[in-house]
C-alpha positions as CSV (number, residue, x, y, z in Angstrom):
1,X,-7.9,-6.6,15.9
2,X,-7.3,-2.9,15.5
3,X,-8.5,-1.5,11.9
4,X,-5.6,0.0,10.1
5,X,-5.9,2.3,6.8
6,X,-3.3,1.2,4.5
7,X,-1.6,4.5,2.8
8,X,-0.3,1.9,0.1
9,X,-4.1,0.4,-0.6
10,X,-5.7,4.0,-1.1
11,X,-2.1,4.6,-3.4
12,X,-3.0,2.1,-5.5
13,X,-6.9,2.4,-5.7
14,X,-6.5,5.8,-6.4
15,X,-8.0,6.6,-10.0
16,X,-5.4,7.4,-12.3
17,X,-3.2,3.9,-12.1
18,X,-1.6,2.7,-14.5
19,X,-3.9,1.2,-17.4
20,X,-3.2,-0.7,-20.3
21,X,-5.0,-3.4,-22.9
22,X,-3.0,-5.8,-21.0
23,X,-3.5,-4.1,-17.5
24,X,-7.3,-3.1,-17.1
25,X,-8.4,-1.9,-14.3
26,X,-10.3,-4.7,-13.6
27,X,-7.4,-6.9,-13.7
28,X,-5.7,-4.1,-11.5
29,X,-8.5,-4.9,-9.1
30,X,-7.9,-8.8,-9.5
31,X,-4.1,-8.2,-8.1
32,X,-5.2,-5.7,-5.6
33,X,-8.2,-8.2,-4.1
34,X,-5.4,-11.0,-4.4
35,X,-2.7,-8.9,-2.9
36,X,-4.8,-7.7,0.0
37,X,-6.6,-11.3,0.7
38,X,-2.8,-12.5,1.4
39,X,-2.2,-9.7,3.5
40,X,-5.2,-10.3,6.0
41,X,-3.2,-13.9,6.4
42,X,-0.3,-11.8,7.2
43,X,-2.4,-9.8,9.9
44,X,-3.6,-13.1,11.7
45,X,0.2,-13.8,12.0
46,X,1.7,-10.6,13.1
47,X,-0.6,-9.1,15.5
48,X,0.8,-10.3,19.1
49,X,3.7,-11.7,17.1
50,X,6.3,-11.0,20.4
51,X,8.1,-7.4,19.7
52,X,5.7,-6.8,16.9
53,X,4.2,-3.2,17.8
54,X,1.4,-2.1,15.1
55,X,3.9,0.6,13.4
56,X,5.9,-2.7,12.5
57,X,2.8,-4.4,11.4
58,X,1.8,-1.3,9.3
59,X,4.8,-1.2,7.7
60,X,5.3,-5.1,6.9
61,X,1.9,-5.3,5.4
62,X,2.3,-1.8,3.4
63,X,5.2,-2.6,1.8
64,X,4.6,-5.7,0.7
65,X,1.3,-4.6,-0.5
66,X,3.3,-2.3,-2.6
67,X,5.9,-4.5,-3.8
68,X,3.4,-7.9,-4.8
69,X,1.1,-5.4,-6.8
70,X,4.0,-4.2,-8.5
71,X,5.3,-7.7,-9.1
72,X,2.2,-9.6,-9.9
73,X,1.1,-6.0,-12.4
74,X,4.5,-6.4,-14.1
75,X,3.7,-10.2,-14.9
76,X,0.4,-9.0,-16.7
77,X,2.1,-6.1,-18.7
78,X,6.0,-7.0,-19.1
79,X,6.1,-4.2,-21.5
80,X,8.7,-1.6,-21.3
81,X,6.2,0.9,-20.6
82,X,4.4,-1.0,-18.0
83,X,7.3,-1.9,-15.9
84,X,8.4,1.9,-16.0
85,X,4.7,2.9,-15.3
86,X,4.1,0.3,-12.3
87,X,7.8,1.1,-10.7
88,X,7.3,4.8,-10.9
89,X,3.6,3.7,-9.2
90,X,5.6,2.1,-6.0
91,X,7.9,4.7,-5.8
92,X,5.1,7.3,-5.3
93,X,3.6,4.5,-2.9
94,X,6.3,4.9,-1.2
95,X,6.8,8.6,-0.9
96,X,3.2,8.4,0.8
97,X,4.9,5.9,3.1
98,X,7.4,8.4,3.7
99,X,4.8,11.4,4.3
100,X,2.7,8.8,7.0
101,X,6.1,8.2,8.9
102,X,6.7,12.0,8.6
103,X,3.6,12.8,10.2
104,X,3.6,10.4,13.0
105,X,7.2,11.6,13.8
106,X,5.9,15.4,13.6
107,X,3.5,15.1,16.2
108,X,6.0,13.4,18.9
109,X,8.6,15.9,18.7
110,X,8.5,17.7,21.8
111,X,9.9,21.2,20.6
112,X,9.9,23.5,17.9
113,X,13.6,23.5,17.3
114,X,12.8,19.6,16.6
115,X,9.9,20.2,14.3
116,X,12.2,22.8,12.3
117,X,15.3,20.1,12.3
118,X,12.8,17.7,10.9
119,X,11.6,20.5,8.1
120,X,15.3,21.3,7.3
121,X,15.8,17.7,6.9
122,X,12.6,17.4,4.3
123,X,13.9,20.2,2.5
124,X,17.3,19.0,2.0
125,X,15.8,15.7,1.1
126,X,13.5,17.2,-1.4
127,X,17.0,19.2,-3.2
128,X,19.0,15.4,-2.5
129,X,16.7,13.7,-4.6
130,X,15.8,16.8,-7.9
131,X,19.7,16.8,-8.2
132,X,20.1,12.8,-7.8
133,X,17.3,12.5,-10.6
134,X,19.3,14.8,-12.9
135,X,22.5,13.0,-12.7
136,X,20.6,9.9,-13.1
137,X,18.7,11.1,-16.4
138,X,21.9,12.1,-17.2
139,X,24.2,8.8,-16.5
140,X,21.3,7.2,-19.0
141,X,22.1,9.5,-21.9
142,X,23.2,7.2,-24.7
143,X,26.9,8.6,-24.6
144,X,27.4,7.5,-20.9
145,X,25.2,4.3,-20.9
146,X,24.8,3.2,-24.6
147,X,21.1,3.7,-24.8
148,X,18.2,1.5,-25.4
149,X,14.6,1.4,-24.0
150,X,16.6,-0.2,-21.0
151,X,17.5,3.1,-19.7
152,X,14.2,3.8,-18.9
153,X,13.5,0.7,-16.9
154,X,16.9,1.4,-14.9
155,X,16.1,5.1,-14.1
156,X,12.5,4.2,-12.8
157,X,14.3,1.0,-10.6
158,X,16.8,3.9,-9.3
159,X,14.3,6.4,-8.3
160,X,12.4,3.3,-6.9
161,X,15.3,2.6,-4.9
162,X,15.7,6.2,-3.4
163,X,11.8,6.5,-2.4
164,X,11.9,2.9,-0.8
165,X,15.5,4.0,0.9
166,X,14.1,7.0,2.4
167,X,10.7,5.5,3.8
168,X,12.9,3.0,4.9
169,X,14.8,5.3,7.0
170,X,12.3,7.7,8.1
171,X,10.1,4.5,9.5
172,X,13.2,3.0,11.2
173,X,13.4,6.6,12.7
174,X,9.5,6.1,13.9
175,X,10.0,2.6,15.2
176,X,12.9,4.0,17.8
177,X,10.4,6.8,18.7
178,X,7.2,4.4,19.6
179,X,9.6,1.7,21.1
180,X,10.9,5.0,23.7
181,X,6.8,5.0,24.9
């Protein structure tokens, strides 16, 4: 079996987590060993799974790597705090997702004009997603959305939901490339 590094395990072992008195980093540790012990099952079943290539596999076990930790860490520390904390955590996760996928695009492109098409498109990403986070702080102001500690919980979901969106995209983007090998 090939030996993968996981962009989402080194995310989330990476000092400077999320903590709390409910969250420790040892109980951290405890999802993480948990999370990755299911994810070796997952291995067994979808290596020479038919049309499985490794990218595939990569990105099966990655994200749900990310997505259990942040589950199974929310069902430790339900606070406000700790859900906004552990989804901001994913969506970094998967930004780093994005970044791998970037990379492996970058070095198939076959021209400059493609590399510079790719950067253009990074930028404009970048600019997309400052100006999307202002008008979503904004919509959470209390005289659009009524307020509450909620409105923190929704604006780290949303931002979630644009970093999983574009890693979504740009390994979709990846998978045509290696399938044209």
């Amino acid at each position: 079996m090939q030996v993968i590094t996981f962009v989402s395990i080194l995310f989330l072992t990476s000092s400077g987590g999320y903590t709390s008195d409910l969250l420790t980093q040892a109980k951290r540790d405890s999802i993480l060993d948990m999370v990755v012990w299911e994810t070796d099952m997952m291995l067994k079943t979808l290596y020479g799974k038919p049309g499985y290539t490794a990218l595939m596999v990569d990105w099966e076990v990655e994200t749900y790597i990310i997505d259990s930790f942040m589950i199974r860490a929310m069902e430790v520390d339900p606070t406000t705090y700790g859900m906004v904390s552990l989804t901001e955590e994913a969506a970094e996760a998967y930004d780093s997702l994005s970044n791998k996928y970037l990379l492996y695009i970058k070095k198939k492109l076959e021209s400059r004009e493609d590399s510079l098409i790719l950067e253009e498109s990074c930028r404009a990403w970048a600019n997309y997603i400052e100006a999307e986070k202002k008008l979503i702080w904004l919509m959470a102001e209390e005289k659009y959305s009524g307020g509450g500690t909620i409105q923190n919980i929704i604006i780290s979901s949303r931002i979630l939901g644009l970093s999983m969106s574009r890693a979504e995209t740009i390994f979709d983007y990846a998978s045509e490339m290696m399938r044209m090998e």
